[in-house]
C-alpha positions in Angstrom: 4.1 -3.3 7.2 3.7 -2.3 10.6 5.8 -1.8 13.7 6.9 -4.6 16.3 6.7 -3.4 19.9 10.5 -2.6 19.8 9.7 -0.4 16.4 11.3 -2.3 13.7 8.8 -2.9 10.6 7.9 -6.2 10.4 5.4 -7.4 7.3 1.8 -7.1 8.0 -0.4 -8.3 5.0 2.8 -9.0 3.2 4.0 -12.5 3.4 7.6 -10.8 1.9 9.0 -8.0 0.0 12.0 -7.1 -1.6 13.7 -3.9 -2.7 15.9 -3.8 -5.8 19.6 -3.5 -5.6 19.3 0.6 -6.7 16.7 1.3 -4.2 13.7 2.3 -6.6 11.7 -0.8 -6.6 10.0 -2.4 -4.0 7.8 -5.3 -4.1 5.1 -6.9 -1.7 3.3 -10.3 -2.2 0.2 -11.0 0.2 -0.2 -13.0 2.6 -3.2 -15.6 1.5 -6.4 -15.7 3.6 -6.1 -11.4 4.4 -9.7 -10.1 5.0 -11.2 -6.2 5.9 -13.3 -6.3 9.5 -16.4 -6.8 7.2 -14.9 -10.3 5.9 -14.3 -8.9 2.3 -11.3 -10.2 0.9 -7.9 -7.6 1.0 -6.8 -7.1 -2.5 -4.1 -5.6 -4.4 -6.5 -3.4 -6.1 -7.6 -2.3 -2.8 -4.3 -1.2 -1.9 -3.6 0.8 -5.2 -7.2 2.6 -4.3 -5.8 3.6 -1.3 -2.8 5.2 -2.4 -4.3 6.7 -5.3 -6.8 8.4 -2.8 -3.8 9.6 -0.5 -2.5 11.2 -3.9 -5.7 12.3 -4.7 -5.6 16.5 -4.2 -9.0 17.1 -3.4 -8.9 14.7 -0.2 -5.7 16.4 1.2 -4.5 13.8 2.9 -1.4 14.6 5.2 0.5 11.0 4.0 0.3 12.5 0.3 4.0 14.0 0.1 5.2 10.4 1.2 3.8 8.8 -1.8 3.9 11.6 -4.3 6.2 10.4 -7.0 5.3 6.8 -6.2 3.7 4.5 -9.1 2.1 1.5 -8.6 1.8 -1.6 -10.7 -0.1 -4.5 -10.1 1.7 -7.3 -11.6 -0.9 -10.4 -10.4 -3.5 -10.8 -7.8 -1.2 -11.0 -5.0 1.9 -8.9 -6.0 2.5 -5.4 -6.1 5.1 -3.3 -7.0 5.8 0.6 -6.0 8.1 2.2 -7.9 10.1 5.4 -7.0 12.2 8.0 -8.8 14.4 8.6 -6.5 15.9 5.7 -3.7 14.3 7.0 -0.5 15.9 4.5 2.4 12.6 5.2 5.0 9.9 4.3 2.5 8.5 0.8 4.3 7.6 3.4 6.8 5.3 4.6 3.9 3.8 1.2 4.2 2.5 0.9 7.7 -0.4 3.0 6.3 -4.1 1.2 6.9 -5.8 -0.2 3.6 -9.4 1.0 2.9 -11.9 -1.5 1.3 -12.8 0.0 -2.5 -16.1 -1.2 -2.2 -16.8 1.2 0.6 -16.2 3.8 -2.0 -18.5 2.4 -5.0 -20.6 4.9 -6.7 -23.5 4.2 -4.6 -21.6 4.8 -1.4 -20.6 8.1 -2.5 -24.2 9.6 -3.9 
């Protein structure tokens, strides 16, 4: 997601979501054709690294209390889903956040 210059959330690499009828489940679907500034493909897998380093304690990342609580399940290669415990109306704000390539974080890029 991200912000349109009159600050509603528009979709961003999501061609569409949808949020279930209780509020707990949202889900994205990519846009085809995505790619990082270094041409590498955007991935769902990409996406779940970067929330899981967000949750991650040891990086301390301010954004962690907006996706504590928050599980992710990658149901195909372009669909995602996050799931929450408790309906919480603001979370597409959650989702303006910028994706980081995994590969930048491969075991060789972090020895």
């Amino acid at each position: 997601m991200r912000k349109n210059t009159d600050g509603t959330l528009i979709p961003d690499l999501a061609e569409k979501y949808e949020i279930s009828k209780d509020g707990l489940t949202y889900t994205f679907t990519l846009k085809d054709n995505i790619y990082f500034q270094n041409g590498e493909p955007v991935t769902i897998d990409d996406i779940i690294f970067t929330i899981d380093k967000i949750k991650d304690p040891v990086i301390k990342s301010i954004k962690k209390i907006d996706w504590d609580g928050v599980n992710t399940t990658k149901i195909n290669d372009k669909t995602i889903v996050f799931s929450l415990k408790q309906p919480y109306p603001s979370f597409l704000e959650n989702a303006t956040l910028g994706i980081m390539p995994s590969s930048l974080w491969n075991d060789s890029a972090i020895e």
